[in-house]
SEFILO-279505 format. One line per 8 residues: number of its first residue (from 1); for each residue x, y, z of C-alpha. Coordinates in nm, 2 decimals, padded with zeros to 4 digits, always signed. Layout:
NUM> X,Y,Z ~ ... $
//
This chain:
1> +00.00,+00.00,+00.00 ~ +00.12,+00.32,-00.13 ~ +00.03,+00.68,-00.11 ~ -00.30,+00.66,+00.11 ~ -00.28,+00.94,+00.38 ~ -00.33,+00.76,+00.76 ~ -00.56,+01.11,+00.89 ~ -00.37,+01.11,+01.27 $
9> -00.58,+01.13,+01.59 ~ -00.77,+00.85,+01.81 ~ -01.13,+00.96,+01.78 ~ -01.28,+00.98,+01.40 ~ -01.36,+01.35,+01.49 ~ -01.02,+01.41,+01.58 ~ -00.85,+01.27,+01.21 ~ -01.09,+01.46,+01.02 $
17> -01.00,+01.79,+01.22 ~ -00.64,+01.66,+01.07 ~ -00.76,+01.64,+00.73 ~ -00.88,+02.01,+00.75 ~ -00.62,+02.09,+00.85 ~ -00.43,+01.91,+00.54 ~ -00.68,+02.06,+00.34 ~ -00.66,+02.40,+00.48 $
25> -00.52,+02.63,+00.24 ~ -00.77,+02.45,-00.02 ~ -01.06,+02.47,+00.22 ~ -01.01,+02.89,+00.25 ~ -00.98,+02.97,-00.13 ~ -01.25,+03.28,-00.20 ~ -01.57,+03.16,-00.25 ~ -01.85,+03.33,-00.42 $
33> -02.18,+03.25,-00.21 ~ -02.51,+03.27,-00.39 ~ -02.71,+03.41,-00.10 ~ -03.07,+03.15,-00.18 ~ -02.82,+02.85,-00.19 ~ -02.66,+02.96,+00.12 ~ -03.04,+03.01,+00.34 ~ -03.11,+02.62,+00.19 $
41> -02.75,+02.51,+00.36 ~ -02.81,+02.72,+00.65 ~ -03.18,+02.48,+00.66 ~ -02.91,+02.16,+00.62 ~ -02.71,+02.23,+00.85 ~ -02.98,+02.32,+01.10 ~ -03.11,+01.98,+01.06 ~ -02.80,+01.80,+01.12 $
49> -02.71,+01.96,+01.40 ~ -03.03,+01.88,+01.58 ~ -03.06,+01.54,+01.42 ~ -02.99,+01.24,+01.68 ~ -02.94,+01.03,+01.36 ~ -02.67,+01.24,+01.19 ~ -02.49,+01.27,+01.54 ~ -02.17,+01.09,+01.41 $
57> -02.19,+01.25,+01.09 ~ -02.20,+01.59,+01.26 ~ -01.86,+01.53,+01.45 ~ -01.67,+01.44,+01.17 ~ -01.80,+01.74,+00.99 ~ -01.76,+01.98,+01.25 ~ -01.40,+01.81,+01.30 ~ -01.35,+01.90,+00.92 $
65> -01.44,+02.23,+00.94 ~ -01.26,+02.32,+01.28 ~ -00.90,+02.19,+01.15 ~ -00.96,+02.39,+00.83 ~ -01.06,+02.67,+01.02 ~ -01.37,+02.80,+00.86 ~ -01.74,+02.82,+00.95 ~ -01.94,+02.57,+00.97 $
73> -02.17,+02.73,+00.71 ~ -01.92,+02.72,+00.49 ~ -01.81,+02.37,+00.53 ~ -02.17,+02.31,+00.41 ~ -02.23,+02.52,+00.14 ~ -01.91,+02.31,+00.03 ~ -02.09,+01.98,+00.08 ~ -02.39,+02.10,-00.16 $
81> -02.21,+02.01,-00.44 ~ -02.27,+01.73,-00.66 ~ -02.14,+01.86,-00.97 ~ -01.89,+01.58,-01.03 ~ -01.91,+01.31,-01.32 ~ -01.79,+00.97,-01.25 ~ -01.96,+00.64,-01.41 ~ -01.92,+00.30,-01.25 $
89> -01.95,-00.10,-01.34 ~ -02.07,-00.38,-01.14 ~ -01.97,-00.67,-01.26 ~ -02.03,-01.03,-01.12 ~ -01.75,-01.25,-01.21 ~ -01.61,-01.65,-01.20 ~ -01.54,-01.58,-00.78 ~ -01.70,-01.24,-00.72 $
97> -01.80,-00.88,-00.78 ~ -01.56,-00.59,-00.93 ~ -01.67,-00.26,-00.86 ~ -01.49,-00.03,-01.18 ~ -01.51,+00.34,-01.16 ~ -01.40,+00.63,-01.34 ~ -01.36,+00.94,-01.10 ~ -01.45,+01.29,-01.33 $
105> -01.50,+01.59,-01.21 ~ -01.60,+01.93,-01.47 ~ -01.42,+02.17,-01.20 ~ -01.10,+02.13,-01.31 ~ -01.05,+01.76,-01.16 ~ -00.68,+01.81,-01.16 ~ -00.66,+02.10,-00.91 ~ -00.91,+01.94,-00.67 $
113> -00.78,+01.63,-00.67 ~ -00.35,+01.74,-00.60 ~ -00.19,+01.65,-00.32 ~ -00.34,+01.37,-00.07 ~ -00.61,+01.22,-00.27 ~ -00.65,+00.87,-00.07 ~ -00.70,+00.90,+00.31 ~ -00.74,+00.59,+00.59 $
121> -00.96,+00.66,+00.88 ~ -00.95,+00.42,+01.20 ~ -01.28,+00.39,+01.36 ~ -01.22,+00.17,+01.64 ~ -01.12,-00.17,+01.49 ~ -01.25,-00.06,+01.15 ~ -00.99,+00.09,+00.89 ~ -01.22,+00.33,+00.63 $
129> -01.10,+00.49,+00.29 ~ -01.13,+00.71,+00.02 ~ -01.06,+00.89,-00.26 ~ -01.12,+01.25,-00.25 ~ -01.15,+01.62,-00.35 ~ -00.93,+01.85,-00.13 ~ -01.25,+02.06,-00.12 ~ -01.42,+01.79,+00.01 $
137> -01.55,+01.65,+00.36 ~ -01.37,+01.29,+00.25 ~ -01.62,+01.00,+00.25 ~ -01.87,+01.23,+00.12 ~ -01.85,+01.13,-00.29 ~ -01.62,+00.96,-00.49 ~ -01.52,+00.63,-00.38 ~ -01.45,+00.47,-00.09 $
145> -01.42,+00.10,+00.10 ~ -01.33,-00.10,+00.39 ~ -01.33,-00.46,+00.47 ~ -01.59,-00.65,+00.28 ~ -01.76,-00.33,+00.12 ~ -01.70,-00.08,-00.20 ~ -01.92,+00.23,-00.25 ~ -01.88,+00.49,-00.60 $
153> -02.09,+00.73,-00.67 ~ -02.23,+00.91,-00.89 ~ -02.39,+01.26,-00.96 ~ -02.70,+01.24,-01.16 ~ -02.75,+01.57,-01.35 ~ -03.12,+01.69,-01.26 ~ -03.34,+01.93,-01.24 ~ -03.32,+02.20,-00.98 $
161> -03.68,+02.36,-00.98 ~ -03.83,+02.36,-00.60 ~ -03.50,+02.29,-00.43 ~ -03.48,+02.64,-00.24 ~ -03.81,+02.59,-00.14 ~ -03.78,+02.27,+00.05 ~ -03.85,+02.31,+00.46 ~ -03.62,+02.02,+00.59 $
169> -03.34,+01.93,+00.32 ~ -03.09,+01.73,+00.31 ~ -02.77,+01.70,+00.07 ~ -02.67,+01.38,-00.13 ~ -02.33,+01.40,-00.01 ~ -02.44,+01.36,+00.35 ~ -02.65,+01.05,+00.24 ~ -02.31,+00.93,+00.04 $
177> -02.13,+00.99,+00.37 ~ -02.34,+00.76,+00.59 ~ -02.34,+00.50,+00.34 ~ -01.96,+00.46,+00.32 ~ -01.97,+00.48,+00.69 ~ -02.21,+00.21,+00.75 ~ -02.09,-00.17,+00.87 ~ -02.11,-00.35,+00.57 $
185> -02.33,-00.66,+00.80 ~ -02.59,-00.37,+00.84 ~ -02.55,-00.21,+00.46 ~ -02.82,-00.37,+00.31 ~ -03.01,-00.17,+00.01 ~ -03.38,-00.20,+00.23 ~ -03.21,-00.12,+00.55 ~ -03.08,+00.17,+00.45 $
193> -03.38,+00.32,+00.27 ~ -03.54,+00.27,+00.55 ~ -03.33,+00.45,+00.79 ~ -03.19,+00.76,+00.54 ~ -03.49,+00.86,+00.34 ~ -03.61,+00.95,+00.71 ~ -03.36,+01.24,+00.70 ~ -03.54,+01.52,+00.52 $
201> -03.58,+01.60,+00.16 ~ -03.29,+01.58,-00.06 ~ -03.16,+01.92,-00.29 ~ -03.00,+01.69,-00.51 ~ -02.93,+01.33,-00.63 ~ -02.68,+01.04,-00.69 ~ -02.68,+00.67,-00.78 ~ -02.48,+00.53,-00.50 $
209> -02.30,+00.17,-00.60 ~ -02.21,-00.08,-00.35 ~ -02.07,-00.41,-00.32 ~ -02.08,-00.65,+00.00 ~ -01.99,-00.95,+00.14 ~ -02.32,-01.11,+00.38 ~ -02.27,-01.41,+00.53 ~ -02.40,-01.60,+00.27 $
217> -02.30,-01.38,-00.09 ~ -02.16,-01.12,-00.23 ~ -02.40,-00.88,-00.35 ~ -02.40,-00.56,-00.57 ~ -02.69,-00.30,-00.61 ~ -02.74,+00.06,-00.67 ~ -02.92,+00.31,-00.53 ~ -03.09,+00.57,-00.71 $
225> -03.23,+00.92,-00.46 ~ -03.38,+01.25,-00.51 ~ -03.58,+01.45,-00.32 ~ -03.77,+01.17,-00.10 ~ -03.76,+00.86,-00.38 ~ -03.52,+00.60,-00.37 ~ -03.49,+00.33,-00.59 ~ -03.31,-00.02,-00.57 $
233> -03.15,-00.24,-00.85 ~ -02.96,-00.54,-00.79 ~ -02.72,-00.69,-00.94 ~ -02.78,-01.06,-01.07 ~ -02.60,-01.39,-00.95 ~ -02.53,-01.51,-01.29 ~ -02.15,-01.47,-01.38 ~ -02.18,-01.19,-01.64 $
241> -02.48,-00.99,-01.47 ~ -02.38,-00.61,-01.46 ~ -02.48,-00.24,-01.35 ~ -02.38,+00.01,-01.52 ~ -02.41,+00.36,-01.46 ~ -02.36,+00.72,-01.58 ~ -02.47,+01.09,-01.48 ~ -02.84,+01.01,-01.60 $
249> -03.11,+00.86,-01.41 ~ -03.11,+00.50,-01.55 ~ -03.32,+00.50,-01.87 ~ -03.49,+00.17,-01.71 ~ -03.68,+00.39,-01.45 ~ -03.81,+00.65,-01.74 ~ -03.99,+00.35,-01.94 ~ -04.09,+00.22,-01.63 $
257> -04.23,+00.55,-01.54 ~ -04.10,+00.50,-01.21 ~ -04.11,+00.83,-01.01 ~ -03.78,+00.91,-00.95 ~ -03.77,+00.98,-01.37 ~ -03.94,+01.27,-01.36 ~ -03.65,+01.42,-01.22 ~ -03.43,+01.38,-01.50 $
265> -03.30,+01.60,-01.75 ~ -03.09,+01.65,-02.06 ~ -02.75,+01.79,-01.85 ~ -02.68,+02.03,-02.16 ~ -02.56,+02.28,-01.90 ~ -02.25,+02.05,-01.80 ~ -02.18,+02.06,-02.23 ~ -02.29,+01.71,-02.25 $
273> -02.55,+01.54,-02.47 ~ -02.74,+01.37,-02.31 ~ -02.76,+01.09,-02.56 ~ -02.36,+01.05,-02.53 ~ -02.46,+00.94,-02.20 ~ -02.67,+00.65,-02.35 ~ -02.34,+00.59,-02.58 ~ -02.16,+00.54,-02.28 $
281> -02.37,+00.32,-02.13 ~ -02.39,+00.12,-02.47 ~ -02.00,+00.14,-02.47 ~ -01.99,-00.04,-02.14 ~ -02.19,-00.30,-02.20 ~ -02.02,-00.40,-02.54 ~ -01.69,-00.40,-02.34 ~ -01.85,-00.62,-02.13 $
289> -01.95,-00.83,-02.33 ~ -01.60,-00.89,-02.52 ~ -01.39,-00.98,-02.22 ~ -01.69,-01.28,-02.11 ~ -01.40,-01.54,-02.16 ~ -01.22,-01.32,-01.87 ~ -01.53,-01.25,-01.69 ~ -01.56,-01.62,-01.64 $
297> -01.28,-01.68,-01.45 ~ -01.17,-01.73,-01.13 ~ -00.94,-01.52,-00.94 ~ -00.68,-01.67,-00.77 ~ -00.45,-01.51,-00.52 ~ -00.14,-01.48,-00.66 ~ -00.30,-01.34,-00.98 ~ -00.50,-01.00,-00.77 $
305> -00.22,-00.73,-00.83 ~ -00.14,-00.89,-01.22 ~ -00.54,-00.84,-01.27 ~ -00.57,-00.54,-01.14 ~ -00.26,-00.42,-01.40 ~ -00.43,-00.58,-01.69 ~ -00.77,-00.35,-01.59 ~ -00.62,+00.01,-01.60 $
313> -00.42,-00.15,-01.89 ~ -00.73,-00.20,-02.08 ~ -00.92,+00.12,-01.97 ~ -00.60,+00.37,-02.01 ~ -00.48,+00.18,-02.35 ~ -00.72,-00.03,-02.55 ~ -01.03,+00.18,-02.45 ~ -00.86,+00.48,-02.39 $
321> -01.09,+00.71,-02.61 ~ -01.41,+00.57,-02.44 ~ -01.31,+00.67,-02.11 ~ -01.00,+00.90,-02.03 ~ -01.14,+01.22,-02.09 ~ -01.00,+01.54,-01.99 ~ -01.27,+01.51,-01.67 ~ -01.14,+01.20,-01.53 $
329> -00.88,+01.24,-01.30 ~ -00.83,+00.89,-01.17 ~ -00.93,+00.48,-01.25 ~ -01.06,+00.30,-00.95 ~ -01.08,-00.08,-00.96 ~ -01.22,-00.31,-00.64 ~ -01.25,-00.70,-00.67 ~ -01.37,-00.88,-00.40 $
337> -01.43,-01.25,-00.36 ~ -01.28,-01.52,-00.08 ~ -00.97,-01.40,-00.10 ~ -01.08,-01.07,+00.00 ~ -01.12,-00.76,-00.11 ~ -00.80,-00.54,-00.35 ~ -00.86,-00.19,-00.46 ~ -00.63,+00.01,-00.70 $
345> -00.64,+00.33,-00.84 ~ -00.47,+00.53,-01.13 ~ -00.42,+00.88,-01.16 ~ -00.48,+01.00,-01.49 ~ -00.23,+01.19,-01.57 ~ +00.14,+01.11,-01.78 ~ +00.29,+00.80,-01.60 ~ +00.25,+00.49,-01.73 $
353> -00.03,+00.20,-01.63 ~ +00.24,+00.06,-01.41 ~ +00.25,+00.30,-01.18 ~ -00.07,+00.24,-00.97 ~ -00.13,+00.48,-00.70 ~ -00.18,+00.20,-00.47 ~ -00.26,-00.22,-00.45 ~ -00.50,-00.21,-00.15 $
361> -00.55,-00.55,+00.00 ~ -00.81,-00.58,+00.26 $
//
């Protein structure tokens, strides 16, 4: 393991003031508040502070925001943003369940992600991690894991009309935050429905991907929120299944008319078609489908950092135009099945595929 920050302090609170700290000069760059934006995060912030639920959440956050030495209304105006890309892969395979994600950002991904991008937290016996923005409560987006689970996300580009006038909201990256947070043995999709969707309205949305080990599987599924709908899709347990996943609500829900469609939007704002999107997804599932002699296998130990090579090999090389845009600033790859769970990422920048950022194994 290479090149993933250990945030220093005993209590969780405690690292994450270190990370704001680590973050600080980042953390204080001028920022030009739009004043209705900032009364909604004002409304956010009063609701976490006085939620029981979002107790743990709130001292981490405050932590943040203390070590970085700015107000928590600002730390929160920071969190309401979602404007990342991203697109991820499930992917059941011959002995388990790959989680591949590419992390994009259309803020100049580069900037925001320089320095520390990869931070452990301890949490009693627990080791958590992530990839993340320097502008960014860590754990909040991106991707994350710990033993026996994976979460990516993704922003879903959507339509903003009512958001400011929502009484108790809440932000996607909070709900992102809790997820990644959550044991895996209690991370199931219903469970946590059940318990988040309790936490106010949400501003904004995300399809949040996770894979698990239970006690009797490894499972995949995605979740799909905005403002108080959820949806849950699951990955198969045929070798071959897949998710897939891009900034659009999944197409699926539209001719379903399932609710959480009416949200959606062409993103032509971000200078995106939307039907590039659908490309994309296409794209995926073509790749897919070419590597099913591969897919098929089983993974043995010896062979985990060689595979995990061979995958940034094949996104950064063979498919390169398909997916290393100038938005992407790194590859993530997870693979878990008995022997555990390995996570690698690669920068996207001018060194070559065998330089991973790091070989995680968990």
């Amino acid at each position: 393991m290479s090149n993933i920050y250990r945030a220093k302090g005993i209590k969780l609170a405690s690292q994450y003031e270190d990370v704001g700290r680590l973050f600080k000069r980042q953390l204080n760059k001028p920022l030009e508040i739009d004043n209705k934006k900032m009364q909604m995060v004002e409304r956010v912030l009063l609701n976490v502070r006085t939620n029981a639920l979002l107790k743990d959440f709130y001292n981490c956050f405050a932590g943040w925001a203390r070590g970085a030495e700015i107000s928590e209304e600002k730390a929160m105006y920071l969190l309401a943003d979602n404007t990342s890309g991203c697109q991820t892969a499930i992917v059941r395979y011959g002995s388990g369940v790959a989680l591949l994600h590419t992390e994009e950002d259309y803020y100049d991904v580069t900037e925001r992600m320089s320095g520390v991008h990869t931070i452990e937290f301890s949490d009693g016996k627990r080791k958590l991690k992530c990839l993340t923005y320097n502008d960014l409560m860590p754990g909040a987006g991106l991707y994350g894991w710990q033993k026996d689970m994976i979460v990516a996300v993704d922003s879903l580009f959507l339509s903003e009309d009512g958001i400011y006038d929502i009484e108790r909201p809440m932000l996607a990256n909070i709900i992102a935050w809790l997820i990644w947070y959550e044991h895996p043995k209690f991370a199931s999709a219903e469970m946590l429905v059940e318990r988040l969707m309790a936490l106010g309205t949400l501003v904004d949305g995300y399809a949040v991907n996770v894979v698990r080990r239970t006690k009797s599987e490894i499972e995949g599924y995605k979740l799909t929120f905005t403002r108080d709908e959820w949806e849950i899709e699951k990955l198969g347990n045929d070798i071959g299944d897949n998710l897939r996943q891009v900034n659009i609500v999944e197409p699926a829900y539209a001719k379903k008319r399932k609710p959480v469609a009416k949200y959606r939007h062409a993103p032509w704002k971000m200078a995106i078609d939307h039907y590039g999107f659908l490309k994309r997804l296409r794209d995926m599932q073509s790749h897919l489908n070419s590597y099913k002699t591969w897919i098929a296998l089983t993974l043995k130990v010896t062979q985990v950092k060689k595979v995990h090579k061979a995958i940034h090999k094949i996104i950064f090389e063979k498919y390169r135009k398909y997916y290393v845009t100038e938005w992407m600033g790194a590859m993530c790859v997870g693979l878990m099945d008995q022997s555990g769970l390995s996570v690698s990422t690669k920068l996207n920048d001018k060194r070559p595929v065998e330089t991973l950022e790091y070989i995680d194994l968990c």
